[in-house]
Wavefront OBJ file of the C-alpha trace (Angstrom):
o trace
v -21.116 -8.634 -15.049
v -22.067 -10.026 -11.659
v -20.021 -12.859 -10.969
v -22.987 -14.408 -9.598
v -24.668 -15.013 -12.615
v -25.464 -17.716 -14.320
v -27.446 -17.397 -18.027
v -29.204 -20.683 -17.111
v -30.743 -19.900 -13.922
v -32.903 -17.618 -16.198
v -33.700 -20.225 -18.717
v -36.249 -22.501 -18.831
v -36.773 -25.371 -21.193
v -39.793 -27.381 -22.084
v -40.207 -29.434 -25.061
v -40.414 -27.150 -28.298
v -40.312 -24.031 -26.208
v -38.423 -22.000 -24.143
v -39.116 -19.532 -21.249
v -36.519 -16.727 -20.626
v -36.691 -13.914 -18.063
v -35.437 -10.670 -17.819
v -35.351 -10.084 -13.843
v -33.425 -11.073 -10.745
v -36.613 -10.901 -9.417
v -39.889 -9.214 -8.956
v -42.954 -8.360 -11.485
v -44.186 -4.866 -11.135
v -47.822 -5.883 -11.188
v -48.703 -7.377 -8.422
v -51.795 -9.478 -9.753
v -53.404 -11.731 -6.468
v -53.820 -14.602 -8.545
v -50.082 -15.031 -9.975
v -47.907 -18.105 -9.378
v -45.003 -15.551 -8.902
v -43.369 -15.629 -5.436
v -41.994 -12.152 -5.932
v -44.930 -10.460 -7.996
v -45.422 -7.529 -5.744
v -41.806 -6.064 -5.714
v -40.668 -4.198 -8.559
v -38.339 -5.309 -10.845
v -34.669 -5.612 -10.430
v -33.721 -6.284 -14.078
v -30.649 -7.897 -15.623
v -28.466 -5.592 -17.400
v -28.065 -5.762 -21.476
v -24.966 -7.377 -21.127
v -26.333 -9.909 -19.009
v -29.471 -10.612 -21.740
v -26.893 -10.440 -24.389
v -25.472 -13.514 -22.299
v -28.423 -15.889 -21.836
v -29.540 -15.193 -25.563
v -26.314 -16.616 -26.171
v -26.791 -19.523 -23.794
v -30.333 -20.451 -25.654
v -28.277 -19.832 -28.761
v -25.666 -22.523 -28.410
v -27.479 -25.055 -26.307
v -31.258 -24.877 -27.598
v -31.457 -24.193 -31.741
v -32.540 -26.518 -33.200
v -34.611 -28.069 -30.209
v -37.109 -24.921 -30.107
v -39.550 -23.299 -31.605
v -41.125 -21.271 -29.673
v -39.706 -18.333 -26.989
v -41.841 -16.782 -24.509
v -41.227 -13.362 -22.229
v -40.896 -13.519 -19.175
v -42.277 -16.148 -16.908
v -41.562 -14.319 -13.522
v -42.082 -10.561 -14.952
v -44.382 -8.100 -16.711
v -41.834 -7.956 -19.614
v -42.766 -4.084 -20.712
v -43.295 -3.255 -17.574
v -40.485 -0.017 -18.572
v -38.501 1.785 -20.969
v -35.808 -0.496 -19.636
v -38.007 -3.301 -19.406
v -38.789 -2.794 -23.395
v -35.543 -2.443 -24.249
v -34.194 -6.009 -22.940
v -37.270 -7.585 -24.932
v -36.186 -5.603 -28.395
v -32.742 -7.147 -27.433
v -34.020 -10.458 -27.438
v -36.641 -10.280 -30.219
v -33.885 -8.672 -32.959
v -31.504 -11.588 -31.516
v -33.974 -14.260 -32.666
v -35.447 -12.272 -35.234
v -33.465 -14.064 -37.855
v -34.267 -17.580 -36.592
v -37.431 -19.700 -37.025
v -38.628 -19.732 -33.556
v -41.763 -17.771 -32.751
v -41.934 -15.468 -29.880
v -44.656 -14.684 -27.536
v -45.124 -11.535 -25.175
v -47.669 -11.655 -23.064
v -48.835 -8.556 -20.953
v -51.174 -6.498 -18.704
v -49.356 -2.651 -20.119
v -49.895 -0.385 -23.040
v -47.689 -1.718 -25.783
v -45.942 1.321 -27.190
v -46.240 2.304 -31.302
v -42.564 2.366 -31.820
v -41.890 -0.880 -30.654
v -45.135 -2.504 -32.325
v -43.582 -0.391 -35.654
v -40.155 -1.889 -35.158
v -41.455 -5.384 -34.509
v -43.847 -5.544 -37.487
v -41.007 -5.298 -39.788
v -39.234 -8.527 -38.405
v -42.282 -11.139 -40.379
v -45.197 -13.073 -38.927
v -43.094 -14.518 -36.199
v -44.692 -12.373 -32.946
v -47.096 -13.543 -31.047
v -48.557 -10.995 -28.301
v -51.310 -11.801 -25.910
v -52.978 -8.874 -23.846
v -53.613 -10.545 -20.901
v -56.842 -9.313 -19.325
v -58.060 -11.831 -16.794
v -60.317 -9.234 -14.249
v -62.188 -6.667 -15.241
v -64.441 -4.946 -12.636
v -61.490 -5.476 -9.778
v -58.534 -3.715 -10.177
v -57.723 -4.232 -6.776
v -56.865 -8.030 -8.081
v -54.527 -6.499 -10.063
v -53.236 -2.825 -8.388
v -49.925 -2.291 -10.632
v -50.960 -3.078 -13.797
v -52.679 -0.870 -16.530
v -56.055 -0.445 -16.301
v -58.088 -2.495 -18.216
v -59.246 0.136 -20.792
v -55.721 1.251 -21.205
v -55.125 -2.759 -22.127
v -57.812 -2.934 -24.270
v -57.029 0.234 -26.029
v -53.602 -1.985 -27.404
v -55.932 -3.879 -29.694
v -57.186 -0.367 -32.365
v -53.072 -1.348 -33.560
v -54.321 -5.329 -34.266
v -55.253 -4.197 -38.024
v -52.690 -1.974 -38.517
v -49.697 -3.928 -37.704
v -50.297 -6.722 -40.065
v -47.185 -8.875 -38.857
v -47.717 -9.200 -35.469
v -49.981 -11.236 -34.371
v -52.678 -10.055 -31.431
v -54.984 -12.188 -28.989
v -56.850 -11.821 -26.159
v -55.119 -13.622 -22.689
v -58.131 -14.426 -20.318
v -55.614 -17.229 -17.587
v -57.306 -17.033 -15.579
v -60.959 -16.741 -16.000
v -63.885 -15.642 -13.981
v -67.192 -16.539 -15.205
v -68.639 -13.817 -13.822
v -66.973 -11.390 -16.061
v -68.483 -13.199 -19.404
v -70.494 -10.664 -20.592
v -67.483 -8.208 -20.753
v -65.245 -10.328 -22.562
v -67.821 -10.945 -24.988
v -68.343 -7.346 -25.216
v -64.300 -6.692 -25.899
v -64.104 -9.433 -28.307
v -66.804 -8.626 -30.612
v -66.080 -4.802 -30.457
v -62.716 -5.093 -31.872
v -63.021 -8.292 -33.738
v -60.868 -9.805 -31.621
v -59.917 -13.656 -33.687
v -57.841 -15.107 -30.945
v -58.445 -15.587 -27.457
v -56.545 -17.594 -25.028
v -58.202 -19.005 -21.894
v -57.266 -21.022 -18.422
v -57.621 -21.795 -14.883
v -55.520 -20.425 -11.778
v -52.426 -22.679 -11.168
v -50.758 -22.902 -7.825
v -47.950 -21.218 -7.195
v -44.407 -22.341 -8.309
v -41.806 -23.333 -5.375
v -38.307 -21.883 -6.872
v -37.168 -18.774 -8.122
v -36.241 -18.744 -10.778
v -38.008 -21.904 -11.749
v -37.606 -24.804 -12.697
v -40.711 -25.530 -14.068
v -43.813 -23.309 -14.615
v -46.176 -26.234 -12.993
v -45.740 -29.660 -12.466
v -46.828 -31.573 -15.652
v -49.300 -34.041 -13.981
v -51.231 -31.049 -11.765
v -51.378 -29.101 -15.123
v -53.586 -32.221 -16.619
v -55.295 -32.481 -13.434
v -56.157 -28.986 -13.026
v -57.589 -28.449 -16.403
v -59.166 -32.075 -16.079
v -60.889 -31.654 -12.881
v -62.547 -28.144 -14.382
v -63.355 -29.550 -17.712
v -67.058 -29.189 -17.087
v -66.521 -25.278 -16.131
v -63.817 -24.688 -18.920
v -65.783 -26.038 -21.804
v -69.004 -24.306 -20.899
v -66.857 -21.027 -20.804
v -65.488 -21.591 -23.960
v -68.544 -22.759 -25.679
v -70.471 -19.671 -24.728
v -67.354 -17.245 -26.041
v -67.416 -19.152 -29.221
v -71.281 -19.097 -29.630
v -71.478 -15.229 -29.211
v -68.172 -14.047 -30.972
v -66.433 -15.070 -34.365
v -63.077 -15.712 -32.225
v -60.967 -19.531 -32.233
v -60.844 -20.049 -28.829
v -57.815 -21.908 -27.588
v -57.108 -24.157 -23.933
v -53.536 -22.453 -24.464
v -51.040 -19.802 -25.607
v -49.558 -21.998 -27.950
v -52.009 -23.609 -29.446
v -52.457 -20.888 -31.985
v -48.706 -21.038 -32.746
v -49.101 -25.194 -32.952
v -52.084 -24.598 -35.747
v -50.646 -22.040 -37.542
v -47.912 -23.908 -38.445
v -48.462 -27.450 -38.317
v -46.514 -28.681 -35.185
v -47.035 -31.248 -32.382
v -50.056 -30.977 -30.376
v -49.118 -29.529 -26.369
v -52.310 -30.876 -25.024
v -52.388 -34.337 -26.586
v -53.444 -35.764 -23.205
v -57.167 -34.077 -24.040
v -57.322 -37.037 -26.598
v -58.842 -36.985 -30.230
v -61.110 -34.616 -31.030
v -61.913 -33.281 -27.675
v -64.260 -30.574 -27.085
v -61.663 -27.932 -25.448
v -59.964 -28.483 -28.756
v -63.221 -27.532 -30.533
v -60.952 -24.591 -32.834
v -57.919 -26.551 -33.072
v -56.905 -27.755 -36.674
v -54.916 -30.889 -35.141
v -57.287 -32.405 -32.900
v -54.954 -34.212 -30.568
v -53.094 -36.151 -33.089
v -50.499 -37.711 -32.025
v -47.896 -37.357 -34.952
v -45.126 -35.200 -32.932
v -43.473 -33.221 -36.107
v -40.957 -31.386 -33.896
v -38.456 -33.775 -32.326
l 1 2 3 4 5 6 7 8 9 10 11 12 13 14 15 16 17 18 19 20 21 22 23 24 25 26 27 28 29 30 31 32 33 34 35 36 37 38 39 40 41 42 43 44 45 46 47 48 49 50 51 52 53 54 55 56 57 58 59 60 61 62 63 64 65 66 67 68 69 70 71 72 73 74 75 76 77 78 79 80 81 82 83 84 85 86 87 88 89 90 91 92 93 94 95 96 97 98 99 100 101 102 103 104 105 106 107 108 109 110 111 112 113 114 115 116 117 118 119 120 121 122 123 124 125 126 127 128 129 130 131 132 133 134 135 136 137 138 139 140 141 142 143 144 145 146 147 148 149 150 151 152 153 154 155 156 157 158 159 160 161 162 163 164 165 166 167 168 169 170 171 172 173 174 175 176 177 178 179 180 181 182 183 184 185 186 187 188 189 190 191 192 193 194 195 196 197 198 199 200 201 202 203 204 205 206 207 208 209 210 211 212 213 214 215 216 217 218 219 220 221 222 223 224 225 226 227 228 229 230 231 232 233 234 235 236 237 238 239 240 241 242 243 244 245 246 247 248 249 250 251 252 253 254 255 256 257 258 259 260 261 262 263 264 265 266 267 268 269 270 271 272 273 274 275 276 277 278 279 280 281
C-alpha cells in the first residue's frame, strides 16, 4: 500500500451520510457543468486493498452515526470493470449493515452486477443521472444518453434495487424530453437540482458550503418549483429537491432540507414535510 495514503482523505462525512471515493483523482466523464476539479482526466483508482482500508475506516469510526453511503463524489463510480469491482467491494462490505447506499451514474449499469446486487435487500439506491440531452458535447465521456436510458427496461425486473431518474442539474429547455423518458418507462422517482460551484479541495472536504447550498436553491426557488410542478403535472413520478429525500421518506428519518420550512412547495411529494423531529442522532 502507498505509504501515502490515508483512508480519510477519501472520506467524507455529513450528518447521517457518508461520501466515499474510489480515485486518487480524476472522473472519466468529463461533464462541463461538474464541481470536480479533475473531471476530465481519467481515473487513477485506489487499489482493493486500499478500499478494503477506508471501508474499514467508515467501519470503526462512523456505524452507528450513518445511514446512508454514497459512490463516489469525485468519480463516475462504474466508469470500468475495475471501477465496478471497487463498488461490489464496498456494497458486499456494507451489505450486512443498515445503511443504504446510493450509486449515481451517467454509464450502462451491467446485468451481472444489477443480478448480484438485487440479492443483497431493498437497501440500493441508483440514480441514472441524465442532466443534458440534445448536447453531448456537455458531457463528451459519458454514455450516450440512450445507452443511459436503456438502464431503466431492468427497473421492473430487479425488484430490490431501487431506480430513479438524476436530472442535477436541470435545463428547462430539455422538459419535454424528460417528460417523454419518464412516462415511457414509468419512471416513479426523479431527482432534480441546480448547478453548484465548484468545490476548492481535492479530495474534499465538503461537497458545497452549507449556507450557498440554501442560497442557491433559495435564490432559484421560483425556476425550481415551476420545473418540478410541470414534471409532476404530466408524469405519475414523486419528484424530489434531493437524492436523499427518497431514502429520508422511505424510511422515516430526519428531514435534509428542513430549512425549506413546513410544508413547502419543493417538498410537494415528500411524506415529512419539513418536520423538524430529527429521528437519527
Amino acid at each position: 500500500m502507498n505509504e501515502t495514503f490515508k483512508a480519510s482523505n477519501y472520506v467524507i462525512y455529513e450528518k447521517n451520510r457518508i461520501f466515499i471515493d474510489i480515485c486518487e483523482e480524476g472522473c472519466g466523464s468529463g461533464c462541463k457543468y461538474c464541481y470536480v476539479q479533475s473531471k476530465d482526466k481519467d481515473q487513477k483508482l485506489l487499489s482493493i486493498k486500499q478500499i478494503k482500508s477506508i471501508c474499514e475506516y467508515i467501519y470503526d469510526n462512523y456505524m452507528g452515526r450513518i445511514k446512508i453511503l454514497s459512490l463516489c463524489p469525485n468519480t463516475e463510480p462504474l466508469k470500468s470493470k475495475e471501477s465496478i469491482e471497487s463498488v461490489q467491494y464496498i456494497i458486499s462490505f456494507f451489505q450486512k449493515t443498515d445503511c443504504y447506499i446510493q450509486i449515481s451514474t451517467k454509464e450502462i449499469v451491467p446485468y451481472d452486477f444489477l443480478k448480484k446486487i438485487n440479492s443483497y435487500g431493498n437497501q440500493i439506491y441508483i440514480n441514472i443521472s441524465i442532466p443534458v440531452i440534445n448536447n453531448p458535447m456537455i458531457e463528451p465521456k459519458a454514455r450516450t444518453v440512450d445507452e443511459r436510458i436503456r438502464n431503466f427496461q431492468y427497473m421492473h425486473l430487479f425488484k430490490n434495487i431501487n431506480f430513479s431518474l438524476y436530472i442535477k442539474p436541470f435545463f428547462k429547455q430539455e422538459t419535454d424530453k424528460y417528460l417523454e423518458i419518464i412516462n415511457k418507462y414509468k419512471i416513479e422517482t426523479v431527482y432534480i437540482g441546480p448547478v453548484f460551484n465548484q468545490k476548492s479541495e481535492i479530495p474534499c472536504t465538503s461537497l458545497y458550503d452549507k449556507k450557498q447550498c440554501i442560497n442557491i436553491i433559495c435564490n432559484q426557488e421560483k425556476e425550481i418549483n415551476d420545473f418540478m410542478l410541470k414534471l409532476r403535472s404530466f408524469t405519475k413520478a414523486n419528484v424530489f429537491i434531493s437524492s436523499v429525500c427518497k431514502i429520508y421518506n422511505d424510511y422515516g428519518t430526519q428531514c435534509p432540507y428542513i430549512f425549506l420550512g413546513n410544508n413547502h412547495s419543493l417538498c410537494q411529494d415528500c411524506k415529512l414535510k419539513g418536520e423538524k423531529n430529527e429521528q437519527i442522532a
